[in-house]
FIKOL-326502 format. One record per residue: residue in three letters; residue number from 1; x, y, z of N, C-alpha, C, CB in turn. Coordinates in nm, 3 decimals, decimal comma, m for minus. Glycine has a CB too. Layout:
<rs>
(r 'ALA'; NUM; (X; Y; Z); (X; Y; Z); (X; Y; Z); (X; Y; Z))
...
</rs>
This chain:
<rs>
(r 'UNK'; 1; (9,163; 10,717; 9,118); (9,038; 10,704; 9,190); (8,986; 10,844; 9,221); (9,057; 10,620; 9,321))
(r 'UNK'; 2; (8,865; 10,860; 9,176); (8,799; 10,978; 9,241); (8,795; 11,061; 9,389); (8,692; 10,945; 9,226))
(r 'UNK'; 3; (8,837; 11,155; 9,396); (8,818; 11,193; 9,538); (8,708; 11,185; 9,625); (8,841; 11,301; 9,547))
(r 'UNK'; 4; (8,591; 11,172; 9,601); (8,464; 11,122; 9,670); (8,534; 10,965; 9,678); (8,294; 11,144; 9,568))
(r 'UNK'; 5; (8,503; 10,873; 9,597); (8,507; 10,750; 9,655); (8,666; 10,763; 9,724); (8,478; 10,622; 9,537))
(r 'UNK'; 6; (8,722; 10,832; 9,683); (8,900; 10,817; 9,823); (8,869; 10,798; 9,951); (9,014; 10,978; 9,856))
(r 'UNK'; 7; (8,814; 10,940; 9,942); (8,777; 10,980; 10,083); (8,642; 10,888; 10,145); (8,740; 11,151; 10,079))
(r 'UNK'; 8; (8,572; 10,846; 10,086); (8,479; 10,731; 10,150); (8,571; 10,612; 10,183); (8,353; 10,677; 10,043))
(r 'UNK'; 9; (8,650; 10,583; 10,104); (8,730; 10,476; 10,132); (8,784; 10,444; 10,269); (8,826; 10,488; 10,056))
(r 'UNK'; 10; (8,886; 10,601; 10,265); (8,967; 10,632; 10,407); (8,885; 10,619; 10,549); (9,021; 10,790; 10,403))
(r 'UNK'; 11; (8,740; 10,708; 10,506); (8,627; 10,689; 10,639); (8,618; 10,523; 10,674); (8,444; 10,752; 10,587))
(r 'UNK'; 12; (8,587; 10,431; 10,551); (8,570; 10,299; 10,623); (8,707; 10,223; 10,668); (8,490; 10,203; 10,527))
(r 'UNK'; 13; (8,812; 10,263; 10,603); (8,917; 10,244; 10,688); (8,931; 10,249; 10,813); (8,985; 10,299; 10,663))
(r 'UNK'; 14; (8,910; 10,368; 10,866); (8,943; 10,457; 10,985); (8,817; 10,388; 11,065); (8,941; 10,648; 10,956))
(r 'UNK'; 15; (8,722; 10,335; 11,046); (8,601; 10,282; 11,114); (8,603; 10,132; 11,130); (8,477; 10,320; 11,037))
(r 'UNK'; 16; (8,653; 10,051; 11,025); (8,733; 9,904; 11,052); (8,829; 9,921; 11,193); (8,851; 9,862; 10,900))
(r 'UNK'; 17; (8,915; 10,008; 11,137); (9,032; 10,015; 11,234); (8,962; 10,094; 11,385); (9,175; 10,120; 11,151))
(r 'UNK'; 18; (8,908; 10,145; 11,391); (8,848; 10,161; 11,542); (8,781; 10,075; 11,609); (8,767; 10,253; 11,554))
(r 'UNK'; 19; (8,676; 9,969; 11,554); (8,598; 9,844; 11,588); (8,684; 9,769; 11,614); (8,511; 9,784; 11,496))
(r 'UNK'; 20; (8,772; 9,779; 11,511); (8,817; 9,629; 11,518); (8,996; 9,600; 11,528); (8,754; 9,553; 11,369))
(r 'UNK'; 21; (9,063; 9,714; 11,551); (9,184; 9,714; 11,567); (9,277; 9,761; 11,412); (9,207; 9,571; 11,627))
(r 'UNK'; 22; (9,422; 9,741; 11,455); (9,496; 9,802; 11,370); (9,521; 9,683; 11,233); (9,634; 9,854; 11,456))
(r 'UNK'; 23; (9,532; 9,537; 11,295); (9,530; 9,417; 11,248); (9,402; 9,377; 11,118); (9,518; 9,336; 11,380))
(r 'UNK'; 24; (9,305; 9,456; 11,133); (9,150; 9,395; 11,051); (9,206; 9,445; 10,930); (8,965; 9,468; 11,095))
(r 'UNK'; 25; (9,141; 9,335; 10,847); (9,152; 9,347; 10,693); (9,023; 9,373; 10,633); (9,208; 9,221; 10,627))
(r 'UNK'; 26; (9,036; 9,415; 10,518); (8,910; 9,408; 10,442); (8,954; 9,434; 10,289); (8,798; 9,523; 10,500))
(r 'UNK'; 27; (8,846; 9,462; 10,179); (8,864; 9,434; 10,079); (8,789; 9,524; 10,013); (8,851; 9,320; 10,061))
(r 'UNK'; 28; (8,762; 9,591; 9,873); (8,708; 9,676; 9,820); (8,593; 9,691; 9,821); (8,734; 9,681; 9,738))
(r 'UNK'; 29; (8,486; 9,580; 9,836); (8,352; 9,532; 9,846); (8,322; 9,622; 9,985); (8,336; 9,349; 9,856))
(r 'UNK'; 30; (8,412; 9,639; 10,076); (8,405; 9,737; 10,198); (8,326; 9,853; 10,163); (8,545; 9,788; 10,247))
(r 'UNK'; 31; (8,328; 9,896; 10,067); (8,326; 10,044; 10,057); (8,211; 10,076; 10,013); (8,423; 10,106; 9,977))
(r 'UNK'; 32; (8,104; 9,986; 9,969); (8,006; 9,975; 9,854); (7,899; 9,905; 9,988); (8,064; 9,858; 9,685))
(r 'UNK'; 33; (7,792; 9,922; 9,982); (7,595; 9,841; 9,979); (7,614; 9,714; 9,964); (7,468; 9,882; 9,832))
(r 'UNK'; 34; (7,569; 9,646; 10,007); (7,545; 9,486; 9,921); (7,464; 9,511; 9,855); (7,502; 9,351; 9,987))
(r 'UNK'; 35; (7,444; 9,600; 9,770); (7,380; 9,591; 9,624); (7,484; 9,662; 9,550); (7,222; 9,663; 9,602))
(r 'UNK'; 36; (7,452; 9,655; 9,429); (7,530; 9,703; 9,286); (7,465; 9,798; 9,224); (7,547; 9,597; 9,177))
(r 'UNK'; 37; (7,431; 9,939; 9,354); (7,348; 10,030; 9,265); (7,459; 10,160; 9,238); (7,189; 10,082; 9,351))
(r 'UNK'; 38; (7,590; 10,144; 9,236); (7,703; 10,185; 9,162); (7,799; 10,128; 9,092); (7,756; 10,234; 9,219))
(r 'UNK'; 39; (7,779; 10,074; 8,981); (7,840; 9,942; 8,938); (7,960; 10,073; 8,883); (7,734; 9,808; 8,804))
(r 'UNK'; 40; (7,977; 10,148; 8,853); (8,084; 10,206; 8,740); (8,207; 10,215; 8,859); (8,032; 10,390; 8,646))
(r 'UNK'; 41; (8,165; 10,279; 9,038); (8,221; 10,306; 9,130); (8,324; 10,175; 9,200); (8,116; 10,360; 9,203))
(r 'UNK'; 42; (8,250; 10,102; 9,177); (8,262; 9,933; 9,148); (8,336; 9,893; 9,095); (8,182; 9,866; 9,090))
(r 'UNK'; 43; (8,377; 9,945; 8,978); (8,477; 9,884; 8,885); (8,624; 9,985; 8,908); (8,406; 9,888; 8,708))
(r 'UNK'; 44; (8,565; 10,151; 8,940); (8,714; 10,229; 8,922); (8,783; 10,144; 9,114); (8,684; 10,494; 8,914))
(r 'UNK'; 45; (8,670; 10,098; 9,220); (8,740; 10,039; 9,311); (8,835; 9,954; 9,303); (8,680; 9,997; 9,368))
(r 'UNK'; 46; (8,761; 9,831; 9,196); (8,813; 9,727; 9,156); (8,950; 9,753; 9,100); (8,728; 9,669; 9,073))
(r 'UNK'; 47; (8,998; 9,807; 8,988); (9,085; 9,844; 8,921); (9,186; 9,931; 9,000); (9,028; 9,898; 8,819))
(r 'UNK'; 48; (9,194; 10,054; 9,130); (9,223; 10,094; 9,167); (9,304; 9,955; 9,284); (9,139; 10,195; 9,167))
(r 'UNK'; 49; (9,246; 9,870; 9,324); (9,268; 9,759; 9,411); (9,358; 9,648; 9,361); (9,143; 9,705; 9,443))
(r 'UNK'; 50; (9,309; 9,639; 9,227); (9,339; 9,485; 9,168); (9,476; 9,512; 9,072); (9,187; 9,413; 9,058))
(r 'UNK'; 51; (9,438; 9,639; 8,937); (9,522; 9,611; 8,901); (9,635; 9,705; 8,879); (9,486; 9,556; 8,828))
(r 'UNK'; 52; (9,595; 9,814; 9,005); (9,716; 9,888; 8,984); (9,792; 9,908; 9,103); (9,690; 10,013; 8,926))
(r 'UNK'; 53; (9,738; 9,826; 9,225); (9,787; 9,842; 9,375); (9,826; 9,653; 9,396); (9,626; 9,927; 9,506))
(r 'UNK'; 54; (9,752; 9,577; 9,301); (9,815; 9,446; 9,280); (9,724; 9,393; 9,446); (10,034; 9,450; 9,267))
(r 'UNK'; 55; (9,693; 9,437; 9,491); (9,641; 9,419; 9,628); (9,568; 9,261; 9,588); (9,520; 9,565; 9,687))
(r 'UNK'; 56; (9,593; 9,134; 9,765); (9,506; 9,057; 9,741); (9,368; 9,064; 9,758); (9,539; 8,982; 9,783))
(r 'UNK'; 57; (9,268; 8,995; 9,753); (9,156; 9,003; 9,838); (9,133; 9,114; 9,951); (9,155; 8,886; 9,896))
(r 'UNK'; 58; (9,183; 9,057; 10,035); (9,178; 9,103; 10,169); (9,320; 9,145; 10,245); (9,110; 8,993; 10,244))
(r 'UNK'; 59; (9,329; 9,271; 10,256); (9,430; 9,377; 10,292); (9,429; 9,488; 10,405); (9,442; 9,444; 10,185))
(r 'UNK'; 60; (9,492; 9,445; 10,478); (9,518; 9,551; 10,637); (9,417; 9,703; 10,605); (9,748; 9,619; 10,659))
(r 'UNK'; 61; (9,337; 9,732; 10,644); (9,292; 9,850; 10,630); (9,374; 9,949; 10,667); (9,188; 9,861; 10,685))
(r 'UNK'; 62; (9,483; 9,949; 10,770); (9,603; 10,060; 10,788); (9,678; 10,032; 10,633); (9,728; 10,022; 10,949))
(r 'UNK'; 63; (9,707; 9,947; 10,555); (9,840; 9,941; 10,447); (9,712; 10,039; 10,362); (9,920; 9,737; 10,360))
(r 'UNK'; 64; (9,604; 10,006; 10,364); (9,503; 10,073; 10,250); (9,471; 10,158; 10,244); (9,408; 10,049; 10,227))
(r 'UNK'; 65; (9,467; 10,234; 10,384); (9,438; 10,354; 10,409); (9,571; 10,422; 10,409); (9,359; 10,365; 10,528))
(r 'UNK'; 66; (9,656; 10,406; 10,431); (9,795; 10,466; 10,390); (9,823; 10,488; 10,238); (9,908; 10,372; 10,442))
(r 'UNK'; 67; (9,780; 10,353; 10,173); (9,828; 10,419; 9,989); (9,694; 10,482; 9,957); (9,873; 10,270; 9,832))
(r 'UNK'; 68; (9,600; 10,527; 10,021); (9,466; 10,568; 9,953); (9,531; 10,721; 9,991); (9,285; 10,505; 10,029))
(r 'UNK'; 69; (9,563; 10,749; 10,125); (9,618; 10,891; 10,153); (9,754; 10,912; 10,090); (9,631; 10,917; 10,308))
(r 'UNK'; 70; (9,842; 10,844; 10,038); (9,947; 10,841; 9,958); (9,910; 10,920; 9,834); (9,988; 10,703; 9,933))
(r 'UNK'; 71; (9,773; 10,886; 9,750); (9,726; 10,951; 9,671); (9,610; 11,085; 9,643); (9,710; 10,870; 9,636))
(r 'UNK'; 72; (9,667; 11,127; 9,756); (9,596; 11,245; 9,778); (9,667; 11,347; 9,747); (9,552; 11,262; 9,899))
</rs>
């Protein structure tokens, strides 16, 4: 995963987890607009989520934000 989208990642992590506790989940769609005006960013999320972290749906933003900084 690119270091721009990492580090955007980690920010909405760290911003789930302040609203809303250590417990809130979320999912890759987190990180993105409700539009698809980065579809390529979209897909290295997807793939970074799905098929190489095996992750379900919806995943602890602390477990996510831990393997996102794992790969730093």
């Amino acid at each position: 995963m690119r270091h721009s989208l990492r580090q955007k990642a980690i920010a909405v992590c760290d911003d789930k987890i302040a609203r809303k506790g250590d417990a809130v989940g979320l999912s890759f769609y987190a990180f993105f607009a409700n539009k698809n005006d980065h579809p390529e960013l979209l897909m290295e999320a997807a793939e970074w989520w799905i098929m190489t972290h095996k992750f379900d749906h919806f995943e602890k933003a602390a477990k996510v934000k831990k393997t996102l900084q794992a790969g730093l």
